[in-house]
C-alpha positions as CSV (number, residue, x, y, z in Angstrom):
1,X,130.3,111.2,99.1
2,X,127.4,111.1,101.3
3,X,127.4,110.9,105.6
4,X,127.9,107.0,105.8
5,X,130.6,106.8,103.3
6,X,132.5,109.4,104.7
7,X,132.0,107.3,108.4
8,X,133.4,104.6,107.3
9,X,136.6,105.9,106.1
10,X,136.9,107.6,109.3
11,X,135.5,104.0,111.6
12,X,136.3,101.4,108.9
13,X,136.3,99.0,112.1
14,X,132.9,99.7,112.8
15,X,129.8,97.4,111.6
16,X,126.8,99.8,110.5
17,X,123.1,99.2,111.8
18,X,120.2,100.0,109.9
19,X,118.2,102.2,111.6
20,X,115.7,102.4,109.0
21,X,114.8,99.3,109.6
22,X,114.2,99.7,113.0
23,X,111.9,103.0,112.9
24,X,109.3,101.0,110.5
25,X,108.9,97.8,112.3
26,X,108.6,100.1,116.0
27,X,104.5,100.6,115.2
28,X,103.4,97.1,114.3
29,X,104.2,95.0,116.7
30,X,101.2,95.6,119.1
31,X,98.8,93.6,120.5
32,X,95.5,93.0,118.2
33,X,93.1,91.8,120.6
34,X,89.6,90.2,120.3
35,X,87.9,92.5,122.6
36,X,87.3,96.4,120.9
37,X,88.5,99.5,122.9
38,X,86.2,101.4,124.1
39,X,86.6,105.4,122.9
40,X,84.6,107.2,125.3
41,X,83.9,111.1,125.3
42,X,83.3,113.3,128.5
43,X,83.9,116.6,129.8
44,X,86.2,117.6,132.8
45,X,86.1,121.1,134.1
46,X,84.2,122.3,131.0
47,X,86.7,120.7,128.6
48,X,86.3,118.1,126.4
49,X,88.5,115.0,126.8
50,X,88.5,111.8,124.5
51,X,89.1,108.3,126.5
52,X,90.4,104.6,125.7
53,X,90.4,102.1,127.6
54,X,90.1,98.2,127.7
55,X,93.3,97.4,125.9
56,X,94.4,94.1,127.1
57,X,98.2,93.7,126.2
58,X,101.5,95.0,127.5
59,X,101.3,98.1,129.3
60,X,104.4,99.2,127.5
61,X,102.4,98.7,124.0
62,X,99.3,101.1,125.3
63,X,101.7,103.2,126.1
64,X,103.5,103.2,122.4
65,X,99.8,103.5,121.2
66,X,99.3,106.8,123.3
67,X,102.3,108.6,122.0
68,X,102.1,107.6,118.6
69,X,98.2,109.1,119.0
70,X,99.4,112.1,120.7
71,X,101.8,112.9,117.7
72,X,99.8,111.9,114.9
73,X,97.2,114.4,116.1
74,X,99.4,116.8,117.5
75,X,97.4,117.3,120.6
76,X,98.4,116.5,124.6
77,X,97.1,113.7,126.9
78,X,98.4,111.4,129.2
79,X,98.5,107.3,130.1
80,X,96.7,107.1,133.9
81,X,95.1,103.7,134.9
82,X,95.1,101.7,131.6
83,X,93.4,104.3,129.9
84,X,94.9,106.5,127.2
85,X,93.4,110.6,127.5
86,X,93.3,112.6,124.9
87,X,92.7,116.4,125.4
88,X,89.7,117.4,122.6
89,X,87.0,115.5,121.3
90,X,89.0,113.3,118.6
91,X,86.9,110.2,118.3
92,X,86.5,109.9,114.6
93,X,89.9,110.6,113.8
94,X,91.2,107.8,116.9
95,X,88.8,105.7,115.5
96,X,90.0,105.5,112.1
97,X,93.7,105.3,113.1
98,X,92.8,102.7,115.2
99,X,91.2,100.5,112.5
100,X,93.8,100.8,110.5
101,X,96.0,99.6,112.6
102,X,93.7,96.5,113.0
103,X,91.8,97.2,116.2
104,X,88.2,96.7,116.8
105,X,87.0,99.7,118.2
106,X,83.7,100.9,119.9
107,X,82.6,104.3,120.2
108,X,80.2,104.8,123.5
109,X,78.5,108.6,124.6
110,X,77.3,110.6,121.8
């Protein structure tokens, strides 16, 4: 008898969601635009920082984008100005993510 049998002898009242359901369509219901995003490299105070910017959808859906980034490389960054910042020089691996996900992307400095 596993977790969700034993909840519904306890709740038999109670109609079950499927949260699996939920967690795998969460990534794929961005905005593909026509335009790429630009993944820009540069260095603040001596560290190296990757950018993105020119998304053209939601705000909320960049957003999603930059945490599902953040984790998938396990590194920090933040959301300022419609542009996603990623701490470390990460442009192949953004890249590839990216196109996989079905964005055009462009890769400008170095």
């Amino acid at each position: 008898m596993d977790l969700q049998d034993q909840l519904k002898n306890l709740f038999p009242d109670m109609v079950s969601e499927d949260v699996s359901n939920e967690t795998a369509d969460n990534g794929d219901n961005l905005w593909i635009q026509d335009d790429p995003i630009i993944c820009k490299y540069e260095k603040r105070k001596g560290k190296p920082i990757t950018i993105l910017e020119g998304y053209t959808g939601a705000t909320e859906d960049f957003k999603q984008l930059a945490k599902e980034l953040k984790t998938k490389l396990s590194v920090g960054g933040s959301f300022k100005d419609d542009k996603i910042i990623i701490q470390g020089d990460y442009r192949d691996k953004i890249m590839n993510i990216l196109k996989d996900r079905g964005f055009k992307v462009k890769r400008v400095g170095g």
